[in-house]
C-alpha positions in Angstrom: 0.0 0.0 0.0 1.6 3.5 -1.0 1.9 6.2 1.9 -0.9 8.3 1.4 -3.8 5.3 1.5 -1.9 3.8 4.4 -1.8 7.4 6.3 -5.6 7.5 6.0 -6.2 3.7 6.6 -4.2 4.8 10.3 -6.4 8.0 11.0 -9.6 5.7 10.3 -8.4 3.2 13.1 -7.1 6.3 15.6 -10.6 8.2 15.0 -12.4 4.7 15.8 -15.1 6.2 18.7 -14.0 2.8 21.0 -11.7 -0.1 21.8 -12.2 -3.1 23.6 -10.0 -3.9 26.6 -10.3 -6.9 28.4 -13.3 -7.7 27.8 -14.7 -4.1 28.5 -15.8 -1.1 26.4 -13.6 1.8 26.5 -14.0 5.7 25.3 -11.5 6.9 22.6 -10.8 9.1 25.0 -8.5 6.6 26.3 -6.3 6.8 23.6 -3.7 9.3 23.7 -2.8 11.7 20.9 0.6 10.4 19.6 3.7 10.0 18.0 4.5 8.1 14.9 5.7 4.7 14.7 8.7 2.9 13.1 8.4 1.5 9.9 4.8 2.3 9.7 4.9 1.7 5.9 5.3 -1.9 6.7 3.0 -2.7 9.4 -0.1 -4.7 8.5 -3.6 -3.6 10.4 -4.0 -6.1 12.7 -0.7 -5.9 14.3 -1.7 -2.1 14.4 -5.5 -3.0 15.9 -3.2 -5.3 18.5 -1.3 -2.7 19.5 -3.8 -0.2 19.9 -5.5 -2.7 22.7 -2.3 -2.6 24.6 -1.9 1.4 24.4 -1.5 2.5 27.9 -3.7 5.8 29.7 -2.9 8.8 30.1 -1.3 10.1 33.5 -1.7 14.3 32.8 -4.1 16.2 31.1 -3.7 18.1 27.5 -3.4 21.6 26.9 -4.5 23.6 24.1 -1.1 25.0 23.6 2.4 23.1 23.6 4.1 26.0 25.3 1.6 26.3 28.0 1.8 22.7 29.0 5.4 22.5 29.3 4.9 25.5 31.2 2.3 24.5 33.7 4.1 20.6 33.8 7.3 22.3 35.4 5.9 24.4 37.4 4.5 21.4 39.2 7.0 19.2 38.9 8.3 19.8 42.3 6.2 18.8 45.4 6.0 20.3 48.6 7.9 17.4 50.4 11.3 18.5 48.1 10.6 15.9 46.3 10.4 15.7 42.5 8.1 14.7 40.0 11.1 14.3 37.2 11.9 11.1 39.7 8.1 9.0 38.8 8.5 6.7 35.7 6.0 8.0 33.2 3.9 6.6 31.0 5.5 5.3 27.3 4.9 6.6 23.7 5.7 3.3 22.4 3.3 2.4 19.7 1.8 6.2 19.5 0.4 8.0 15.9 1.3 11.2 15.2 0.3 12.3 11.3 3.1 14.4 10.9 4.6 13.1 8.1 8.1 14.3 9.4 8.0 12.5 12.7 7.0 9.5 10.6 10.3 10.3 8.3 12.6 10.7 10.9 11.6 7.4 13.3 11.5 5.3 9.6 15.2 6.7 9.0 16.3 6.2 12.9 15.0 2.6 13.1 17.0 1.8 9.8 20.5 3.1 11.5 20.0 0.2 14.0 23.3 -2.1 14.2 22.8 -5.8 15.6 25.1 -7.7 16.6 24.0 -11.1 17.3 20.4 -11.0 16.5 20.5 -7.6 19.2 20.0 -3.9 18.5 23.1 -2.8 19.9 23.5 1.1 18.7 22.8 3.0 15.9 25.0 4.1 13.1 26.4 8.0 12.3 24.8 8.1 8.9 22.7 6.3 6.8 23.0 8.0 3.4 22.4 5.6 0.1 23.9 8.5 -2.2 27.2 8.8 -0.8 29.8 6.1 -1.6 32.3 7.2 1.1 31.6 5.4 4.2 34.6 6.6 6.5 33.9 5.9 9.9 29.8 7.0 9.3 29.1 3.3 9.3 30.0 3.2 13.0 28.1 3.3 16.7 29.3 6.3 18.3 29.0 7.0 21.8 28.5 10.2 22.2 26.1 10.2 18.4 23.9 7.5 20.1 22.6 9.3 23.7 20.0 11.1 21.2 19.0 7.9 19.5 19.1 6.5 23.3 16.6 8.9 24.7 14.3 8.6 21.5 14.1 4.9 22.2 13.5 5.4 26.1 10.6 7.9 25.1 9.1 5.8 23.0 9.3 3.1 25.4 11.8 0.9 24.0 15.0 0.5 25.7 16.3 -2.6 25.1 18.4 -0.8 22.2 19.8 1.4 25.3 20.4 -1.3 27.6 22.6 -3.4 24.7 24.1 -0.7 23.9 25.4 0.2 27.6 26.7 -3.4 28.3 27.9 -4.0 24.9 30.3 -0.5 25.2 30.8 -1.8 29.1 32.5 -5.1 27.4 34.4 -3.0 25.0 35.6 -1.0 28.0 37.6 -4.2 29.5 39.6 -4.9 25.9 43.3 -4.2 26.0 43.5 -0.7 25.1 46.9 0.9 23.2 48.3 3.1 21.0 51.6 3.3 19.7 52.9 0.9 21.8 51.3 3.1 24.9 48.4 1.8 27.1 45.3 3.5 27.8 43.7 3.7 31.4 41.5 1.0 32.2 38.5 3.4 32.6 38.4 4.7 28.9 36.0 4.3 26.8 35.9 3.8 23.0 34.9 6.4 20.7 32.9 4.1 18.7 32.7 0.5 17.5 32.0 -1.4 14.0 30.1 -4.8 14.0 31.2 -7.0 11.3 29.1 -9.8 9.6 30.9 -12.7 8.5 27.9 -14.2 6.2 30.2 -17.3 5.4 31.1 -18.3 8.8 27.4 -16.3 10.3 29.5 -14.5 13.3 29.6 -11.1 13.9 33.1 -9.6 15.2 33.2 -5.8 17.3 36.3 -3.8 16.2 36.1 -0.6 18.4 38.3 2.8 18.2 39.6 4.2 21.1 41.2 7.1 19.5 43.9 5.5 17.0 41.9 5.9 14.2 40.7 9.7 14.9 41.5 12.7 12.9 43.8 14.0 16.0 44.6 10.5 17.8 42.9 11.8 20.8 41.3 9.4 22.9 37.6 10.8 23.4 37.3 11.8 27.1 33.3 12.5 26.5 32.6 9.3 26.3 32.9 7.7 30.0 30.5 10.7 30.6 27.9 10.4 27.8 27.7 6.4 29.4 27.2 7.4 33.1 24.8 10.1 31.8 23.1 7.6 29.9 23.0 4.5 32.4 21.1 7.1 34.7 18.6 8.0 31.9 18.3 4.7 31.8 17.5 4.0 34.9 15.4 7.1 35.2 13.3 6.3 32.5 12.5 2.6 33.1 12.7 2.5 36.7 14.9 -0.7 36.5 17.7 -0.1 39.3 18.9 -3.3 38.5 21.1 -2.8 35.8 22.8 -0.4 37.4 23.3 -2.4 40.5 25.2 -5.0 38.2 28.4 -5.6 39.3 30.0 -4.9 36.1 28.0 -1.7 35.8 29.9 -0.6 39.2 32.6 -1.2 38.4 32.6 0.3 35.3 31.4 3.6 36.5 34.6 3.6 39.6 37.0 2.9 36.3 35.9 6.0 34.6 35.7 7.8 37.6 39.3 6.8 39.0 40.6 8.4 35.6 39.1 12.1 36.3 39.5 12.1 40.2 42.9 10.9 40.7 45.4 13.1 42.4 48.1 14.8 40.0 49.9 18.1 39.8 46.6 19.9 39.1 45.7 23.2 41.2 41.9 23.6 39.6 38.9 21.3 40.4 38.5 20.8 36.1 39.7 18.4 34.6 43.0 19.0 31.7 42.2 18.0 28.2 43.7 18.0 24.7 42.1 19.4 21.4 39.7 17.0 19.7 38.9 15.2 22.9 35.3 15.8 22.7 32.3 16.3 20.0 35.0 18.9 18.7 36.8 16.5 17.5 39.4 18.8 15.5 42.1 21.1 16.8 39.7 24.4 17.1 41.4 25.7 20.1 39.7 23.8 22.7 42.7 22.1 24.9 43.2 23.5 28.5 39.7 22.9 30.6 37.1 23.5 27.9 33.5 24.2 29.1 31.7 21.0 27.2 34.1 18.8 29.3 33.6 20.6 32.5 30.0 20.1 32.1 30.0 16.8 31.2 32.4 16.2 33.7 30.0 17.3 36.5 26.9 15.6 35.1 28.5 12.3 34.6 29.9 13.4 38.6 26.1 13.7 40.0 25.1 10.7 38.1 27.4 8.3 39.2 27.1 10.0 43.0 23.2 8.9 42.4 23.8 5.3 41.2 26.8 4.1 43.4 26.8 1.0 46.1 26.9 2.4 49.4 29.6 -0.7 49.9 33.2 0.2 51.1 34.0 1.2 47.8 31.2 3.0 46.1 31.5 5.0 49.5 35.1 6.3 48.7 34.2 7.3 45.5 31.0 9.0 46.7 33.2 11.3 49.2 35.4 12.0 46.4 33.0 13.3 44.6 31.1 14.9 46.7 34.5 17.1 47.3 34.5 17.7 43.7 31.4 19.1 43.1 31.6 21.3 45.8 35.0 22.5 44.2 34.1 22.6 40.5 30.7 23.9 41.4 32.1 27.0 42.5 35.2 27.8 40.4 32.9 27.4 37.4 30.5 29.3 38.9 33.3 31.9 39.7 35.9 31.9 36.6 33.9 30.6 33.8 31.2 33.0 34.5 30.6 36.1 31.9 28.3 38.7 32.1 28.1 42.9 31.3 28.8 43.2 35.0 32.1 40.4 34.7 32.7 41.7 31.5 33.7 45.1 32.8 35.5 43.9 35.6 37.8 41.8 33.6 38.2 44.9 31.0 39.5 47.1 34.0 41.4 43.9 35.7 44.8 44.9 37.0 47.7 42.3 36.3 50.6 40.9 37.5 48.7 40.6 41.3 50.6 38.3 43.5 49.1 36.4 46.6 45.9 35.4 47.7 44.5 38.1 47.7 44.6 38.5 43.6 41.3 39.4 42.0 42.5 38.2 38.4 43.5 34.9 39.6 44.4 34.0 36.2 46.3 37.1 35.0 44.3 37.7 32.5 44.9 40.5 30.1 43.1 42.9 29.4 44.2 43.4 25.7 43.7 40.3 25.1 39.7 40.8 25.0 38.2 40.3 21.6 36.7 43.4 20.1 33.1 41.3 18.9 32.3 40.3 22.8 32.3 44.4 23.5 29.1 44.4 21.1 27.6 40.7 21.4 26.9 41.0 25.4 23.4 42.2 26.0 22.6 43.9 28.8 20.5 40.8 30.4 22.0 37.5 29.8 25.1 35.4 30.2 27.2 32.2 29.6 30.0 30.5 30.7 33.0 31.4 28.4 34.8 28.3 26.4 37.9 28.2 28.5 39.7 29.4 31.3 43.4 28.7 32.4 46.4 30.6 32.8 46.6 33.9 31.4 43.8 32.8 29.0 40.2 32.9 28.4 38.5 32.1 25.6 35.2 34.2 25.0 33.7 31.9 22.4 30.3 30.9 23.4 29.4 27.0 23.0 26.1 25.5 22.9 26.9 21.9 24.3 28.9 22.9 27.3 26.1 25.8 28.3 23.2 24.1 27.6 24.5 20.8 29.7 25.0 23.5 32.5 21.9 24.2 32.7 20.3 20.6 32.7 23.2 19.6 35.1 22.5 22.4 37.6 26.0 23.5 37.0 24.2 26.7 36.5 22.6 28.3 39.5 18.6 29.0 38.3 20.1 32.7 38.0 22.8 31.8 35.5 20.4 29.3 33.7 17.6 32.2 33.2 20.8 34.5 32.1 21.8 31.8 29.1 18.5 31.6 27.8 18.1 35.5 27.8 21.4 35.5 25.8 19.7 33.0 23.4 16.8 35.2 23.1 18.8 38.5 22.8 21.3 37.1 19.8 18.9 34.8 18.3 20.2 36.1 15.0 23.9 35.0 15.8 23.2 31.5 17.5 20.3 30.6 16.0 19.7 32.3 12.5 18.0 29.6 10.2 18.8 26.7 11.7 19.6 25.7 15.0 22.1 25.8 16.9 25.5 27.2 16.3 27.9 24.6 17.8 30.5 28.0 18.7 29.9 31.9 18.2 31.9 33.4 16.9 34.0 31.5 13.8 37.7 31.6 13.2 38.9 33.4 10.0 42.0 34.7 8.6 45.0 34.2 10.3 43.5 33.4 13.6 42.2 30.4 11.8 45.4 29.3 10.5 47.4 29.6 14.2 44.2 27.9 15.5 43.3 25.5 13.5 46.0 24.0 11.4 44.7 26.0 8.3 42.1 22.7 8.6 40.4 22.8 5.6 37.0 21.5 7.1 37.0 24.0 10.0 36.6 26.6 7.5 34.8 29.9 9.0 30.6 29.3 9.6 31.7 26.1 8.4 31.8 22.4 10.6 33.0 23.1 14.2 33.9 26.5 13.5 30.7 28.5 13.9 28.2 25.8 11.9 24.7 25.3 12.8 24.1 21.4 13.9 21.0 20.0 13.9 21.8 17.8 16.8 21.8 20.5 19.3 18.2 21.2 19.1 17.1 18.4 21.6 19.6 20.5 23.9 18.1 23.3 23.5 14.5 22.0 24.0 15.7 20.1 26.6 17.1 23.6 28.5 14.3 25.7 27.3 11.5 23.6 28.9 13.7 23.3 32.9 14.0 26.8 32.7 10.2 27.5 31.9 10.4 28.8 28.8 8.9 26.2 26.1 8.7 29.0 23.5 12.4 29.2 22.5 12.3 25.8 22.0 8.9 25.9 20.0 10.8 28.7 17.6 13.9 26.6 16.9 11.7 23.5 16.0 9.9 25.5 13.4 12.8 26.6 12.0 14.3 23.2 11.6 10.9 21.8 10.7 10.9 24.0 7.3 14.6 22.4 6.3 15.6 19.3 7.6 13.2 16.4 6.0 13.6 18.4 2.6 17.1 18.8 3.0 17.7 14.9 3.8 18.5 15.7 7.7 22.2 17.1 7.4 24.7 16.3 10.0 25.6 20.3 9.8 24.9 23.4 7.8 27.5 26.6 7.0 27.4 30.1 6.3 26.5 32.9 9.6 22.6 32.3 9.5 22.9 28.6 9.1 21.3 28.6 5.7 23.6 26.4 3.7 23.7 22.8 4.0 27.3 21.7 5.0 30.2 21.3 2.3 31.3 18.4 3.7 28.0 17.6 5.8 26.4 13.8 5.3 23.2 13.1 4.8 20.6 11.1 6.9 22.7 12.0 9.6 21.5 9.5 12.5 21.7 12.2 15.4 19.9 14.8 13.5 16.6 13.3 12.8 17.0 11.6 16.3 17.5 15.0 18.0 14.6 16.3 16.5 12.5 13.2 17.9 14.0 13.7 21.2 12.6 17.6 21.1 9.5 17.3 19.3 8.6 14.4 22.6 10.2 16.1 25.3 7.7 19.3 24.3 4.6 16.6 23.6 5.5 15.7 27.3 8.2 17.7 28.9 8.4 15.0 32.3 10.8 13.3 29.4 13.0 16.2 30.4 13.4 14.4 33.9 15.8 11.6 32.2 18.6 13.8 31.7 17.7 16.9 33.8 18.9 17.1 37.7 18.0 19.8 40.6 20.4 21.5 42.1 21.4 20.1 45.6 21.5 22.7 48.3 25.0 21.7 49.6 26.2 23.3 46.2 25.3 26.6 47.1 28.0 28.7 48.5 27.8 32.2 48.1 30.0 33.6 45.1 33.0 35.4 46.1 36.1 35.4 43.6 38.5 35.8 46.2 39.0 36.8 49.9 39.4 40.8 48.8 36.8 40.4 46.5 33.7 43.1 47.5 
């Protein structure tokens, strides 16, 4: 049956006035208005009739307006015993209708990225796109691609792709891992893995990456994060502790962590990275303590804290990490913090301040301040700046890292409320035609050739370098809705809604407004129709939000003071 007549034949059976269940008659109010299926093309009616018996009842009422019921669903999300209602298991999607025809695009295109490996969905692949004949490394699970396919799949209510994919990487984690005749720490985990079908012989083989076969040979230090992050959405979503619990799981997580929280010569809570350890994957200018692994780094930190054994050893890493939060907490808070008010203080800094009693800390210079930040700061709004370290800040705003601030509580409510006003202020600049600008601004000229390497893919507005990537928007969303304001994320979804299906789903677009679709940018780019799943369902029912969204805890509340002469 072509598309069209099978769309209608579906509205018939979801406009049918009743259903029996068990035995009894029930309203079509029972049915819940919905999101599309995978591979509805293919499904036959009765299976479709089955399911529809099975579909489970609503647990909150509709609104007339998206905005105001992700408005009105925050607002009371939080009961008066402290507790919150992000914690409650809600009810799934799995199965659901929805007649946009793009929903029912994207979940056809996500459910054909799926790898198996042994008869199991274990991950899903970069890209999917039949008219390019260079693979690369496209035809590979990556970790940190899949946490948007991940959270699509626990919305919908299917998450034995997730939990596959979590022991499967867990596995990977306990290969011999070198490179150059040097050994990686035990705790690292790979930046993706291939499965390969032996038809003759009918066994599949995993070959994973760890870095050696990356652009930079940087092992990815994201992607212990994105796997703790995702264990607890996980858990969060299905309510199954159990996994977790696993001994493997455990031990697993204390790997990872024994990698970012043991003692070296370091004198600041964040952790030291190289360029190209993260989704920027390329030199760009990012090595010191950038702010997407800071913020990873203290959500994967609350996660694990959340998830632990109170056993002899999950106990020693939980007091460990306690003491890094409350550190990291505040000199992010602190250092990385920019606003009109910071922004003046650093312009009129003094230098060269000895002793504890220093204001600039980090000798920062005051030259050294980029004319474009002078004009881009509004007079409300914020963000924590790209990176800080001695003698050197870098003013570049980046969506991950603020964005994962805010869902992280890394960001007091204050600072969250200030990002979001920045958003809203330079709409033009991070958003423009298609969200979101990975960085603002781009690299040109000769600053891009010191930077960058003269990289030919990092040109300016192009790739990492000030593109626009899709992925982002479930970040967004995601940040728009904790912070109570819905509408932001309602905008950028419209905007992607009038490109992305007709442009194929892009992994990036180029030029300052976003309008171009990518040089170099593949097609049927896995996390870009999966990111827009993830934030068209978060704003159908923002509770979603609660799988990778965490409170702040009171004990992470000191009062902000950038030194002991500060006044």
């Amino acid at each position: 049956m072509d598309r069209p007549k099978k769309r209608d034949k579906l509205r018939a059976v979801y406009s049918m006035s009743c259903i029996y269940e068990n035995g009894e008659k029930k309203g079509a109010e029972g049915i819940r208005e919905v999101s599309s299926m995978c591979s509805i093309s293919e499904m036959t009616d009765e299976y479709l009739l089955s399911r529809l018996h099975d579909r489970p009842r609503l647990k909150l009422e509709r609104k007339k307006s998206n905005d105001d019921m992700s408005l009105s669903l925050y607002d009371s999300a939080h009961s008066l015993d402290g507790r919150s209602a992000w914690d409650t298991p809600v009810f799934s999607i799995k199965d659901s209708f929805d007649p946009n025809p793009m929903v029912t695009e994207a979940w056809e295109a996500l459910c054909r990225s799926q790898v198996y490996f042994r008869g199991k969905p274990v991950g899903t692949i970069a890209a999917c796109d039949p008219a390019s004949d260079e693979v690369a490394n496209y035809d590979q699970v990556f970790v940190r691609d899949f946490v948007p396919s991940a959270l699509a799949f626990l919305m919908k209510g299917e998450p034995e792709i997730v939990k596959n994919f979590l022991l499967k990487t867990l596995h990977i984690q306990g290969q011999k891992k070198t490179i150059d005749r040097f050994k990686l720490g035990d705790g690292a985990m790979p930046a993706s893995f291939k499965v390969l079908h032996n038809p003759i012989k009918e066994t599949d083989t995993i070959i994973a990456d760890f870095g050696a076969s990356a652009i930079g040979r940087v092992a990815p230090v994201d992607s212990g994060f994105w796997w703790i992050i995702l264990l607890r959405a996980y858990t969060k979503s299905t309510g199954d502790h159990s996994l977790a619990e696993r001994p493997d799981c455990q031990k697993g997580m204390r790997l990872i962590l024994s990698l970012c929280l043991a003692e070296g010569f370091d004198t600041f809570p964040t952790l030291l990275c190289a360029d190209g350890c993260s989704m920027i994957d390329r030199r760009m200018g990012v090595y010191g303590y950038p702010i997407e692994i800071q913020a990873l780094f203290f959500m994967a930190l609350r996660s694990a804290l959340s998830m632990l054994k109170h056993d002899s050893e999950g106990k020693e890493f939980m007091d460990k990490i306690v003491k890094r939060l409350n550190a990291l907490s505040f000199h992010m808070r602190s250092y990385f913090w920019l606003d009109l008010q910071q922004l003046n203080d650093i312009y009129r800094y003094k230098t060269e301040e000895y002793s504890h009693t220093a204001v600039n800390k980090f000798n920062v210079i005051p030259d050294s301040i980029p004319d474009w930040i002078f004009d881009f700061m509004p007079l409300r709004g914020g963000y924590f700046v790209g990176n800080v370290g001695p003698a050197h800040m870098d003013f570049r705003w980046f969506a991950l890292g603020n964005c994962i601030a805010i869902l992280s509580s890394l960001a007091t409510p204050e600072q969250s409320n200030a990002i979001m006003d920045l958003i809203e202020s330079r709409w033009e600049e991070l958003v423009g035609e298609m969200p979101l600008k990975i960085c603002y601004p781009a690299m040109e000229s000769h600053e891009w050739r010191i930077v960058t390497g003269c990289d030919p893919k990092n040109t300016r507005w192009s790739y990492h370098n000030g593109g626009s990537w899709p992925v982002l928007l479930w970040l967004l969303t995601a940040a728009s809705i904790k912070t109570g304001r819905p509408q932001i994320a309602r905008r950028a979804i419209d905007l992607a809604e009038a490109r992305l299906l007709k442009d194929g789903w892009p992994e990036y677009y180029d030029g300052k407004s976003g309008r171009f679709i990518g040089k170099q940018a593949r097609k049927f780019q896995t996390w870009s129709t999966a990111g827009y799943l993830v934030a068209k369902m978060m704003m159908d029912d923002p509770t979603h939000v609660g799988m990778i969204s965490m409170e702040e805890e009171k004990h992470m509340k000191p009062p902000l003071r950038r030194s002991s002469s500060w006044t």
